[in-house]
N, C-alpha and C positions, 0 to 999 in steps of 0.2 A: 821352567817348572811352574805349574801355576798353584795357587793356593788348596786345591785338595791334593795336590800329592809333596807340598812343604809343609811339614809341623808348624812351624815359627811364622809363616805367612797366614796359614788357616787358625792361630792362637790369635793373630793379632786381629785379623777380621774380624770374628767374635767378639774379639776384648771390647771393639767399635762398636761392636751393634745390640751388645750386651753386658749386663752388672757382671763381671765374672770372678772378683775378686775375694779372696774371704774373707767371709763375713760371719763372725761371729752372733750379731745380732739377728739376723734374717737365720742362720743354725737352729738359734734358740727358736725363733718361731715357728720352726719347723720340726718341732719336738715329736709330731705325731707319726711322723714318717721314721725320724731317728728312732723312737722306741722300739721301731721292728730290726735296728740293724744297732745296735751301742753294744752290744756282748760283742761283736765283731770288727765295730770301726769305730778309731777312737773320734772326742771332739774334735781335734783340732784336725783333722782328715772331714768332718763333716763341715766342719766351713768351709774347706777348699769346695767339696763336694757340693753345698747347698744352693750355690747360684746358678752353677749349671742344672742342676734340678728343678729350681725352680723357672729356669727361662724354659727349660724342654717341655714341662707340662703347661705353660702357658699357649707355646707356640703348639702345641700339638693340639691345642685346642682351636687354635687359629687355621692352622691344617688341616682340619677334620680326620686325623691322624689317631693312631692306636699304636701300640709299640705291644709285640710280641716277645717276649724274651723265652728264653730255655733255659733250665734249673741250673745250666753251666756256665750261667753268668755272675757277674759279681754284684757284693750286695747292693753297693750304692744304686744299678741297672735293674736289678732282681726288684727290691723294694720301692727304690726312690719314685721309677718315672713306669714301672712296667703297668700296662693295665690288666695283661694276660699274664700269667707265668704255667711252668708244665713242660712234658716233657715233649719228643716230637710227636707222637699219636694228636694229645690234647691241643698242641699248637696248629695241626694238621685241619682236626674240627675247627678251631677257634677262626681259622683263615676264611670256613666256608660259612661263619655266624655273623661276624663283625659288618657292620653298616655302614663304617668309615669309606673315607676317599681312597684313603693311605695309610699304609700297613709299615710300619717299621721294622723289621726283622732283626732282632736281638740275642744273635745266636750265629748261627754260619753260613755258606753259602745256598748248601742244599736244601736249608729252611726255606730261604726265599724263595729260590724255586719253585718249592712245591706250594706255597703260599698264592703264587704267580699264576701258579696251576690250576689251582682250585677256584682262583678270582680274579679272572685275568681281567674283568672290569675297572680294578683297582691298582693303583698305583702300589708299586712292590719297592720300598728303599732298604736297599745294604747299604751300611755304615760304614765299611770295610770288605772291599771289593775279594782283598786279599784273605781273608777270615774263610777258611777251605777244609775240608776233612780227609783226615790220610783213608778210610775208608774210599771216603766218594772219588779217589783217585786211585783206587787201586784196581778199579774195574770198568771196561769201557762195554758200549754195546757193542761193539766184537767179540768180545770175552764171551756177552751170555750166550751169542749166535754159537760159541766155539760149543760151549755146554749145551746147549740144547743140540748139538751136533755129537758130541759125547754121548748124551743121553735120549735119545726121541722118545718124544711122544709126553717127558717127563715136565708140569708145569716149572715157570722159575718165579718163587719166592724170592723178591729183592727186599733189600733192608730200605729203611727212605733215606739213607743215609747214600745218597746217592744222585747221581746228575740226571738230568730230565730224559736226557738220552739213554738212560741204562735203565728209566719207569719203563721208558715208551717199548722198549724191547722183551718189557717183562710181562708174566701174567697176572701177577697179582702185586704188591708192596706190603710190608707186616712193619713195626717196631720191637724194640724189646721185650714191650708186655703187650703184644697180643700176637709174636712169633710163634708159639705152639699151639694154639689156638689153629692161627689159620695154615698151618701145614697138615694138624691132623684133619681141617673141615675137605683137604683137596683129595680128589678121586682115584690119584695115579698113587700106585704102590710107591713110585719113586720120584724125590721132591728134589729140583735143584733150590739152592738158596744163595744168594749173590748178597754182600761181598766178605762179610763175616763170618769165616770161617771160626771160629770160636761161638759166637751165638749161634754156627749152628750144631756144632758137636754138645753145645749146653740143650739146645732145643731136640735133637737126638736121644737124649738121656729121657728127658720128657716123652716124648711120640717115640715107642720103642715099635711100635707096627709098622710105622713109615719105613723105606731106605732114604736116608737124606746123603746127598752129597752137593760138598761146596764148592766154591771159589774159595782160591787162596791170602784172602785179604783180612787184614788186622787192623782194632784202633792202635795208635799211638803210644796214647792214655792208658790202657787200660791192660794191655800185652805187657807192660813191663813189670806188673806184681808178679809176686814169684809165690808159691807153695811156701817158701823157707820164710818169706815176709812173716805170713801170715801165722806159722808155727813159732818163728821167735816170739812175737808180739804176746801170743798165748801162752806160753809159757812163764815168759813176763809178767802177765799178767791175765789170769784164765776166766776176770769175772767180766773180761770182755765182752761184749756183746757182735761180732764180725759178720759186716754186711758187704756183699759182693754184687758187681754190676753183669750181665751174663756176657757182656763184650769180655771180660776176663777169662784167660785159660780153664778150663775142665777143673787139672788139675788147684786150680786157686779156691773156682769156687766149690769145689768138693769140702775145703779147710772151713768155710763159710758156716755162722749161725743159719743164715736166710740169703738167696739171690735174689735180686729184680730189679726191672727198669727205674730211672729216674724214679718214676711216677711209686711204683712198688716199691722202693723204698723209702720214700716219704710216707707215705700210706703204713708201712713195717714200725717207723719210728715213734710216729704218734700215736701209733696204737699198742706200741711195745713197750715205749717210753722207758730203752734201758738206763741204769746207773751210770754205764758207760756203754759208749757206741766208736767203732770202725767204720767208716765207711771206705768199701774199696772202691772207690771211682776219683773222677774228678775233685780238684779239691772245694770249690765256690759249694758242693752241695751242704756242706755241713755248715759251710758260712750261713748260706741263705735260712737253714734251718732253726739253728742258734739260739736267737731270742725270743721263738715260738717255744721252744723244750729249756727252757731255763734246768730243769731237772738234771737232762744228759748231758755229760761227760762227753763232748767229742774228741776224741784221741786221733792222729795218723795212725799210717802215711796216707798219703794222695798224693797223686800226680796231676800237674797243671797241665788244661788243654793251650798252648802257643795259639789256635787258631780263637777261640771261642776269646783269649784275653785279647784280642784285637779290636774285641768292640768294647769303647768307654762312651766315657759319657759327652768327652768331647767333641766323638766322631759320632754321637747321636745326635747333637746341638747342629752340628756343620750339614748332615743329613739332613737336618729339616730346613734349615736356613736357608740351605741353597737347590732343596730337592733331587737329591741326587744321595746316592747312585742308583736312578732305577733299574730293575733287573727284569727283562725281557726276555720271553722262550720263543720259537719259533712255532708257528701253531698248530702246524699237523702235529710236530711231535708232543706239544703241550696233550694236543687232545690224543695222544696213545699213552700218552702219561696220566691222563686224568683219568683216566676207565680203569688203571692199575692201582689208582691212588683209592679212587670213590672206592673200588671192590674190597678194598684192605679195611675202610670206613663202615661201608654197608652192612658187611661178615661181623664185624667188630660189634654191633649194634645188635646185630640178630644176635651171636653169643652174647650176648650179653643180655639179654630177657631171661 
């Protein structure tokens, strides 16, 4: 076993090639960064936390490096070293802006990917080979050939929540918040949507002109809130403010103040700035949020994504140290992926004037 796949060999290598030990003094001088996360991570987590912070933003500079994260990351990752933060839409943009060498990807596997996709010039490192999305596994490109066999003639809206092989098979790519958007800009009375079947019964609700029909795949994350969650909670306490992710059940986010993607619900919170807030997603959102809203109350539940906590700050450190894990697509299918991914970009862009 070599030192990236031994914890105790890959700790010690670092320890070698870097201050990694905590430091309370180097914490305190790094008080600028702490101010965006201290409602959520105490001191003495931030000295453990402050040396790998500060070797990853040195070496990233030495890298010509950029580190991408997504909102479902933790905050030490979120605030300490990210240079990007956002949801997958914004990270999707952010991959085809960046000037850097090397692209970090701070977030899961299909991020990289489509990072890879959009900038195959550039070096693409995952920190965590194994950091995977029950989504992007529950649907292959045979599934969509099966659906477009179901259905002819009907385009397939994929989520990007998905592997390079299941772009390349698709017509177009959407996210959570610009999903109704681009089902209603498409021509065919009848939209397939791969792999979320929940964002697309939510996105249904929405585009009531369309016929949509799905693939059978769920998050993880976000499939296990219940309707009953959500009505004990309010009851409880009804000056709630209950914000839902559209990867949740119909019936969840029916119970819901407001749904929307990552991105829409940061956007909902700062401009709502309730007393008290639910978020129903992942749980790192309300972390990352925290110390920007000193005002709200974040209350549960959440549920932790397993894959997204796979990336730390150690397997970012070993990531740059040793350059690895690059993540490579094979290129025809990159470039049927990328005309799925840019069209999802391009649409995004014109809605949006």
């Amino acid at each position: 076993m070599n030192a990236a796949e031994n914890p105790t060999a890959r700790a010690a290598e670092l320890a070698a090639s870097y201050a990694l030990a905590p430091d309370p003094d180097l914490a305190a001088s790094m008080q600028e960064l702490y101010s965006r996360m201290e409602r959520v991570v105490s001191p003495p987590d931030w000295a453990i936390h402050a040396p790998y912070v500060a070797a990853i933003n040195k070496l990233k500079k030495e890298r010509n490096a950029v580190i991408l994260a997504h909102n479902y990351m933790t905050p030490d990752i979120y605030h300490g070293i990210a240079d990007f933060v956002g949801d997958s839409l914004q990270l999707a943009i952010k991959a085809t802006e960046v000037e850097a060498d090397v692209i970090v990807q701070c977030g899961v596997h299909f991020m990289a990917e489509t990072s890879k996709i959009l900038s195959p010039e550039k070096t693409v490192l995952m920190p965590d080979m194994e950091a995977g999305c029950s989504l992007a596994e529950s649907i292959t490109a045979e599934g969509v050939a099966q659906m477009r066999a179901q259905y002819p003639g009907a385009p397939v809206v994929t989520y990007v929540n998905t592997t390079a092989e299941v772009k390349a098979a698709s017509d177009i790519c959407c996210t959570s918040s610009n999903a109704a958007q681009i089902v209603a800009a498409m021509e065919s009375d009848t939209v397939i949507m791969t792999p979320d079947k929940y964002l697309a019964q939510n996105v249904a609700k929405q585009v009531p002109q369309k016929r949509i029909v799905w693939w059978d795949g769920a998050c993880i994350v976000h499939e296990r809130f219940t309707p009953q969650d959500l009505r004990d909670f309010r009851e409880y306490n009804p000056e709630t403010r209950i914000i839902t992710h559209p990867e949740c059940p119909p019936d969840v986010v029916a119970e819901a103040d407001f749904s929307g993607s990552t991105s829409g619900i940061l956007e909902y919170v700062h401009r709502e700035k309730p007393k008290q807030a639910m978020l129903v997603t992942e749980c790192s959102m309300a972390s990352n949020i925290a110390d920007e809203l000193p005002e709200v109350d974040f209350v549960g539940p959440c549920n932790m994504c397993p894959f997204m906590k796979k990336i730390t700050l150690e397997k970012v450190l070993w990531s740059l140290h040793t350059m690895s894990t690059p993540v490579e697509v094979d290129g025809a299918v990159a470039g049927r992926a990328r005309v799925a991914v840019e069209r999802m970009i391009d649409l995004s862009r014109q809605l949006a004037r």
